[in-house]
N, C-alpha and C positions, 0 to 999 in steps of 0.2 A: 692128633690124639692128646699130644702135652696140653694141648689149649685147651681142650674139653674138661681133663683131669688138673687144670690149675686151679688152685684153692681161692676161693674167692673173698677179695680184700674188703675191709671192714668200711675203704671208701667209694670201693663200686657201688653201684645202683643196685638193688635185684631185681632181678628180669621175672617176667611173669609167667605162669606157669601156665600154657595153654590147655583151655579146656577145662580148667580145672573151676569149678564151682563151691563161692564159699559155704558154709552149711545155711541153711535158712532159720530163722526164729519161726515158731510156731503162727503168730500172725501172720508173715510170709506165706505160709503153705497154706493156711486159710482162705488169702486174700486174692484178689484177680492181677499177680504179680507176674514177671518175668526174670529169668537167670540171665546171668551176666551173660550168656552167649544167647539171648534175644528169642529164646523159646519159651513156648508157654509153660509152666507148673502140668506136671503130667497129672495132677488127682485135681486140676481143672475142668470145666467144660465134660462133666461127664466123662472124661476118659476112661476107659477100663484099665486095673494093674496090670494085665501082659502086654498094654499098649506099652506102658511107662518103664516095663524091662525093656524092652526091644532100646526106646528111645537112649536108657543109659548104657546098653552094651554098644549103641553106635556112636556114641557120646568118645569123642578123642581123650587119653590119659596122657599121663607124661612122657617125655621122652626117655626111652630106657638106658640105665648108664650101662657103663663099660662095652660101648661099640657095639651093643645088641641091639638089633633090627625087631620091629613087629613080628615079621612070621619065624623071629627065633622063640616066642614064648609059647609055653605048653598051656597049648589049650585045656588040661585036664588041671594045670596047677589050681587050686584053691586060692582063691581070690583073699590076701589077709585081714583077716579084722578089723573091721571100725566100731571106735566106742561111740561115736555119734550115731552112728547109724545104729545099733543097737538101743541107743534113749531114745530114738526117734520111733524104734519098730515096739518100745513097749510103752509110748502112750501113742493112742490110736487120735489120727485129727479129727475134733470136734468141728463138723460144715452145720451151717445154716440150714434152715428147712429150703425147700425147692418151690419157689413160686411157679403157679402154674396159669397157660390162661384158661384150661377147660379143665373138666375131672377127667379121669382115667379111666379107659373106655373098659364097661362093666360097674363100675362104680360111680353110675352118677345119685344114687342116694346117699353116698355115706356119712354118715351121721345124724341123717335125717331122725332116726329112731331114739334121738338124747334129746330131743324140742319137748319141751314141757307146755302146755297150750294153759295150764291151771295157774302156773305163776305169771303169765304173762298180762301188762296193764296196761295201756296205751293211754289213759288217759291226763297222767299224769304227763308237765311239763317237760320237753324233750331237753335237757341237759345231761351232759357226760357226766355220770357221776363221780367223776377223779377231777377235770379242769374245769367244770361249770362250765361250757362252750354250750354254745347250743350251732355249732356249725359242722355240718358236715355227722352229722350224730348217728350209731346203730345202735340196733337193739339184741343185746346176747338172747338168743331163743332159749336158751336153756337155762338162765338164772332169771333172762327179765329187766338186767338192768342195761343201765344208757352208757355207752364210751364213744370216745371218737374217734373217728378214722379208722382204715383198715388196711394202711402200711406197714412196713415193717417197723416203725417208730413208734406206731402210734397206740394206743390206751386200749382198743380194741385187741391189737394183735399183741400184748404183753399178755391181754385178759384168756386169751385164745392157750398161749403157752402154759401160761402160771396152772390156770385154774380147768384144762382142761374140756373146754366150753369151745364149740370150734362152726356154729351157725349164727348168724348176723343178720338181721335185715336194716338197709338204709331205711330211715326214717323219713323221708322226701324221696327219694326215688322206687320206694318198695320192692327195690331189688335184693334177694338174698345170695349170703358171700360164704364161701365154706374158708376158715381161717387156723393157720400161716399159710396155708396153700395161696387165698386169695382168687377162687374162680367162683363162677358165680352158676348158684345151681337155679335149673328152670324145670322146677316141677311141680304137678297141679296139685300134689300134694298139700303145698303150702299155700294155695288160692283161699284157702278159708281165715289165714291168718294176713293175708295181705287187706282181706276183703273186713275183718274187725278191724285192723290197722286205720283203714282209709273205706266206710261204705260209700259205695256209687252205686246210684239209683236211674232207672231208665223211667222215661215221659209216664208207661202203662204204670208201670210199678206205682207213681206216685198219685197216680190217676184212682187205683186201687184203696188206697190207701184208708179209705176212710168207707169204701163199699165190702171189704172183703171182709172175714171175720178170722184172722189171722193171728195164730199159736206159733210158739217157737220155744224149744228147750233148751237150757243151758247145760254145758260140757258134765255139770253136776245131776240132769236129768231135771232139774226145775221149771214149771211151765209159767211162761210170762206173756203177755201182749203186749207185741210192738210199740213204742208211741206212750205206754204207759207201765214206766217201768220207776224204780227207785232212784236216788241222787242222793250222792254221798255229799252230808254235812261235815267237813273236815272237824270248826270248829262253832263260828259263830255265822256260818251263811247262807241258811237257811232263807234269808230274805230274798238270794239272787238263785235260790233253787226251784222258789212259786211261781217268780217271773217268767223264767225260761222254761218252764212248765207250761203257763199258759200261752208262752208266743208260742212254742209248739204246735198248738193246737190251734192256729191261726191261718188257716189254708192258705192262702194266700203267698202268706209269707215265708210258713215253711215247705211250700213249693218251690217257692225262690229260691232259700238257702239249700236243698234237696238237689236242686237241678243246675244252678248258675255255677259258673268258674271263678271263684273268689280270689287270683291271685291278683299281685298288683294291678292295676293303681287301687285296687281293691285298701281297705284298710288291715291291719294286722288284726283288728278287735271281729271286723267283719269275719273273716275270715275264719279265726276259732271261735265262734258263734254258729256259723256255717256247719263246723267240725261236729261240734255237742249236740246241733241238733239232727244233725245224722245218723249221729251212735244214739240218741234216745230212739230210734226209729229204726236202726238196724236188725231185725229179721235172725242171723246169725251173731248175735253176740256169744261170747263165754260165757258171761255173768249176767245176771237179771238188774244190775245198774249200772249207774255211768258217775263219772267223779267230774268235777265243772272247775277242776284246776289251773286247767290250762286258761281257760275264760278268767277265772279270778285271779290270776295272774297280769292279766293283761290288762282286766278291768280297773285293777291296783295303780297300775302304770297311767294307764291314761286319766283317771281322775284323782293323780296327787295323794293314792292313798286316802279319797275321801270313804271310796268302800272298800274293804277288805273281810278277810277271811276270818280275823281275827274279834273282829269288833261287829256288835251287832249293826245294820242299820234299817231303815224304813224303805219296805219296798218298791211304797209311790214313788221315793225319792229317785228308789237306782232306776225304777221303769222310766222317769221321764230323763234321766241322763242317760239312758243307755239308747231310749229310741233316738234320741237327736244326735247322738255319735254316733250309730250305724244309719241314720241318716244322711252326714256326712259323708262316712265311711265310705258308701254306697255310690260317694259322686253326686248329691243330691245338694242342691243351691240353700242358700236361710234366706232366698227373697222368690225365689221361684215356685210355688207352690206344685206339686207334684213329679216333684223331679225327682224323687226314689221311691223305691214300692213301700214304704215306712210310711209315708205322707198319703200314697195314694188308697192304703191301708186305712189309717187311723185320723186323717187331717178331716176337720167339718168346721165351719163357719156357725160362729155363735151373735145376734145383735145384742149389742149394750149398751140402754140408757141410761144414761147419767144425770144426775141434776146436782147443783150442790144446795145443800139442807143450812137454810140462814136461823136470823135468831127471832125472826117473824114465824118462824113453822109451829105447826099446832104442838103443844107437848103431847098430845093426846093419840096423835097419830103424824109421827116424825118422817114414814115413809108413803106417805101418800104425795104421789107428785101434785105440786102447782101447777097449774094452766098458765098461770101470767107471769113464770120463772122460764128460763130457756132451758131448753133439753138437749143436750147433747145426744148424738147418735153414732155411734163406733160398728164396725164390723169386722172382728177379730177371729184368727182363728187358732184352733186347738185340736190336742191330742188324744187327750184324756180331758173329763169334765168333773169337779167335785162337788158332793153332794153331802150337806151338813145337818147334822141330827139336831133333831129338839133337845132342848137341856135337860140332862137324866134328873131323876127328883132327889132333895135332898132328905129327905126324909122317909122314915119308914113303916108300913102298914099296922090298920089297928093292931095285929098279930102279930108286931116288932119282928117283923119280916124284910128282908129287903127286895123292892121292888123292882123288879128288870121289866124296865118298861119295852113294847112295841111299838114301830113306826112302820107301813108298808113302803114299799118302794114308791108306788105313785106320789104320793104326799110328798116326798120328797124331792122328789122330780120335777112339781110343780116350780122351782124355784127360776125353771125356763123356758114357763106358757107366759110370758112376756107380761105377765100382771100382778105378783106376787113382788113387792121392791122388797131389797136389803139395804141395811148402810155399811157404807163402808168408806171409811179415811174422810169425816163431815160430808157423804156426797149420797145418796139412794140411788138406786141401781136395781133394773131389773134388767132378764135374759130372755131372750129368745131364739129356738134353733131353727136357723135355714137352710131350704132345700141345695143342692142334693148331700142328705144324710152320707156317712160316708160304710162303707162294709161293714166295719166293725165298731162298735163304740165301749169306751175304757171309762168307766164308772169308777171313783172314788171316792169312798165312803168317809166321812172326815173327821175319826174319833179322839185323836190328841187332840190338849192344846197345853201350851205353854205359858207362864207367866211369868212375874217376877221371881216369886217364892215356890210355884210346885206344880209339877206336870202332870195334867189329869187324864184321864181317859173314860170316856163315854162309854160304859156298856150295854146302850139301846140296842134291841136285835132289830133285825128291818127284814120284814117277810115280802117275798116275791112267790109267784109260780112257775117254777122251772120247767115246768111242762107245756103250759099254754102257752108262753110266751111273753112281751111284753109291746104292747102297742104306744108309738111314741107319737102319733097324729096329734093330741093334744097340744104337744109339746116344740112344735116345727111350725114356723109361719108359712099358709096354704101358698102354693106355685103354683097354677095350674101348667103351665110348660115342665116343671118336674114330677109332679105326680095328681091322681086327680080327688080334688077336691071331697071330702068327705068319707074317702077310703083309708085306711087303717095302717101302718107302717110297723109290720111285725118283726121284732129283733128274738131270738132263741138267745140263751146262757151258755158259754160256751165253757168259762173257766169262773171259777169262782174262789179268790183267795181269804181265809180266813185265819183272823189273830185269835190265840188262847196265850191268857195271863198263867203263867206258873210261879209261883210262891216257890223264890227260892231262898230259904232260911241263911243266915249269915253264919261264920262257928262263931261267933261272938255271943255269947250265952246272953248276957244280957236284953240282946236283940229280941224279943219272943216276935216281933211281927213277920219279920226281914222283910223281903222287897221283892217286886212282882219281876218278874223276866219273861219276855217276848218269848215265841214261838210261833213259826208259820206254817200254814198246809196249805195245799189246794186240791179244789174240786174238780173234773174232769168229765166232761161228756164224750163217753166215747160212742160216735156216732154208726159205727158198723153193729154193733150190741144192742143198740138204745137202751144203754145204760149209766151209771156214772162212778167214778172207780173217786175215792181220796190216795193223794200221795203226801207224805209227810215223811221227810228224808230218805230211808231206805224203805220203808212200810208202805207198799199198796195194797188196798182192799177196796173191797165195794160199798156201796152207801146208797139207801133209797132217794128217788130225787124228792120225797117228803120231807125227809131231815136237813134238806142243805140248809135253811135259812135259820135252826138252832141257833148256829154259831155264830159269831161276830165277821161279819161281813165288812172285809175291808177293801178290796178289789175286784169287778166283776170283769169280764168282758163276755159284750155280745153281738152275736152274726145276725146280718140284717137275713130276712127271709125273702129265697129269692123268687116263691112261690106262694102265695095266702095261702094257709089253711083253711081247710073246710070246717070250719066253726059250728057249724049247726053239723054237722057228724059226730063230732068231737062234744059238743052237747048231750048228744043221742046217747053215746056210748058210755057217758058218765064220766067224762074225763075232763 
């Protein structure tokens, strides 16, 4: 008993007090820690609090002094005060939310009813809107915008907390996530919004496409047709919105990007190209247009910033850059002829004589070839073929009027029935097309030009028949193994792009003229209707196919016919 009751000396050790647990810090009791006697945190793992009594009433205390035993204390005594554990009992622990991997059986919609479907855009560029990532991206259903990830770190699951917003869908796997929870809800619910996210289209559907006479409304009640719907002009791109308008409407092709799997070795250009012309053609949209940002994006990327969204440019130019990069894109060779559907589309074979023009040649007539000069003979091929207007007049009618002259299509055309020479770089040159013609052919009409001092523009109109068609036999040197001899090769107008000059004044008051600015439209034949609709940014309407060739005709394309018409019916009938 002395030994127990000796006072202990200031150079003894002190001995440890068994059982006895120092208080924790609030992190501590938060966190996935243990007490010094190697048991878990009882408000761990789910625990319930009368688990967590039981554990500290079995919990060993000190040893009692003055030679009292365990079973000498009163069980009824009152246990004394601790001021710790009173600060402890009046702030309550702050835990994390509870990751789960499924919802809570009864509640697998919950939250479904906060998805706003009117804010929601997909077309734009998938970047997180806080780190600019574009990896691993979701989309907040309820506000619309882009974060990433959907851990507990991550931009997503802050966005979740903060702002009360708690459905997600992955942007590449179309899976949606309910969030801090983290499970992932599967209900058909949301198939209308995975299905604007990403359309997929079945072999019938696309087979349809151009036979059926197909309406669809938007979440607004607005009634639009498929296929011919609006394209948002962000600022200056209206150039790459006529194009992709018209390869649309290019069967062939947009069956390809409709039905094929565009991921790698795929191109990244291929691929949102793919994207937009899905959603021009999606059935179920929200909205009555589609936004071509993500494509001008990309389009930016691959050619150096030569076209952009910001700067107007010429849309021959982006048509024949863009078909040779998803040419590419496509896995398609620059020596192999027909090795992607781009080529097997739009590639024909044109002849080209050449001679060069000495200083013996007649002044009188410069492109008349010599018989006793040698003639070169090339056989090149192409995508598109350009077609150049007679020189507008310079002068003005007895009525000091200005005259806007006419050219038809044929006339023009003639320039490759292989007897019509031009010059060009001291050499004459005539064209001739050989068989086999290809599906489609991409007419360019050739109204700039440039000089030293000032960039003009041709405002000749050039009238065609949209209705009858146009027969290109003239203009193909006869095969008889390709087609036969003396019969007609009928192409129909599929798309038709046209420029209008807009007078936009300068604030420069002195200016009274200012300067003319670009604008583009196209024309549209929508073939299930037999009708033809204009699109000019977000503006669709209809248009008789009388009036197309008002306008300044700068790009056409046309489908070979893959059946003659009955010409003497079509006589008959006045047409």
């Amino acid at each position: 008993m002395d030994s127990v009751r000796r006072k202990r000396q200031a150079i003894d050790a002190l001995d440890e007090v068994a059982g006895t647990d120092s208080p924790a810090s609030k992190k501590s009791r938060l966190g996935d820690v243990q007490m010094t006697d190697g048991r878990t945190s009882p408000t761990q793992n789910g625990q319930s609090e009368e688990k967590s009594r039981e554990e500290i009433q079995e919990r060993p205390g000190p040893a009692p002094a003055n030679g009292e035993t365990t079973a000498d204390v009163d069980d009824d005594a009152e246990p004394e005060p601790d001021a710790d554990a009173d600060a402890d009992a009046d702030q309550a622990p702050i835990s994390a939310p509870i990751r789960q991997s499924a919802p809570t059986d009864g509640y697998d919609d919950l939250y479904l009813d906060t998805i706003d479907r009117n804010v929601l855009d997909f077309d734009f560029e998938k970047l997180c809107s806080i780190s600019l990532s574009n990896i691993n991206v979701y989309a907040c259903l309820v506000c619309g915008r882009y974060y990433q990830g959907r851990g507990p770190k991550s931009h997503a699951y802050f966005h979740a907390l903060d702002e009360d917003h708690h459905v997600f869908i992955n942007m590449q796997t179309q899976k949606v996530y309910v969030l801090p929870e983290g499970y992932e809800v599967k209900s058909k619910a949301l198939d209308d919004i995975k299905y604007v996210s990403d359309p997929r289209y079945t072999r019938q559907e696309v087979a349809e496409l151009d036979r059926r006479k197909t309406l669809s409304w938007t979440l607004a009640g607005k009634e639009y047709a498929p296929g011919y719907v609006g394209m948002n002009n962000i600022k200056e791109n209206d150039y790459l919105n006529v194009v992709v308008q018209a390869l649309a409407h290019v069967a062939p092709l947009r069956n390809y990007f409709l039905l094929e799997d565009l991921s790698p070795p795929r191109s990244e250009l291929a691929r949102r190209a793919g994207i937009l012309l899905r959603k021009i053609w999606n059935p179920r949209a929200f909205k009555s247009h589609v936004s071509p940002h993500e494509l001008l994006q990309q389009v930016a990327l691959d050619s150096g910033k030569r076209f952009t969204l910001t700067q107007q440019s010429d849309p021959v130019d982006f048509l024949s850059w863009f078909l040779n990069h998803l040419h590419l894109g496509l896995g398609g060779s620059k020596t192999k002829p027909g090795s992607s559907i781009i080529h097997r589309v739009f590639q024909g074979k044109v002849r080209v004589e050449s001679q060069a023009i000495t200083a013996r040649a007649d002044a009188g007539d410069r492109l008349r070839f010599e018989e006793a000069a040698e003639v070169r003979v090339d056989t090149s091929r192409f995508l598109l073929l350009t077609l150049d207007l007679p020189a507008a007049p310079l002068f003005q009618d007895e009525n000091n009027r200005n005259i806007i002259p006419q050219v038809p299509l044929s006339r023009i055309l003639s320039k490759y029935d292989g007897r019509h020479a031009q010059e060009h770089l001291a050499q004459r040159k005539r064209y001739r097309l050989l068989h086999p013609l290809p599906p489609y052919l991409a007419f360019h009409v050739k109204r700039f030009s440039k000089n030293k001092f000032v960039a003009e523009r041709n405002p000749t109109i050039v009238t065609f028949d949209a209705r009858g068609g146009l027969d290109l036999a003239p203009y193909v040197e006869p095969d008889p193994r390709q087609h036969p001899p003396g019969e007609p090769v009928w192409y129909d107008l599929v798309a038709n792009v046209v420029h209008e000059a807009v007078r936009a004044h300068r604030e420069d008051v002195a200016d009274a003229v200012g300067e003319e600015r670009k604008t583009w439209k196209v024309q549209l034949r929508d073939k299930a209707r037999d009708q033809w609709v204009v699109c000019q940014d977000l503006f669709v309407e209809k248009v008789q196919s009388e009036l197309l060739y008002l306008g300044e005709t700068y790009l056409q394309i046309w489908e070979r016919r893959r059946t003659p018409r009955d010409t003497k019916g079509k006589a008959e009938a006045g047409v």
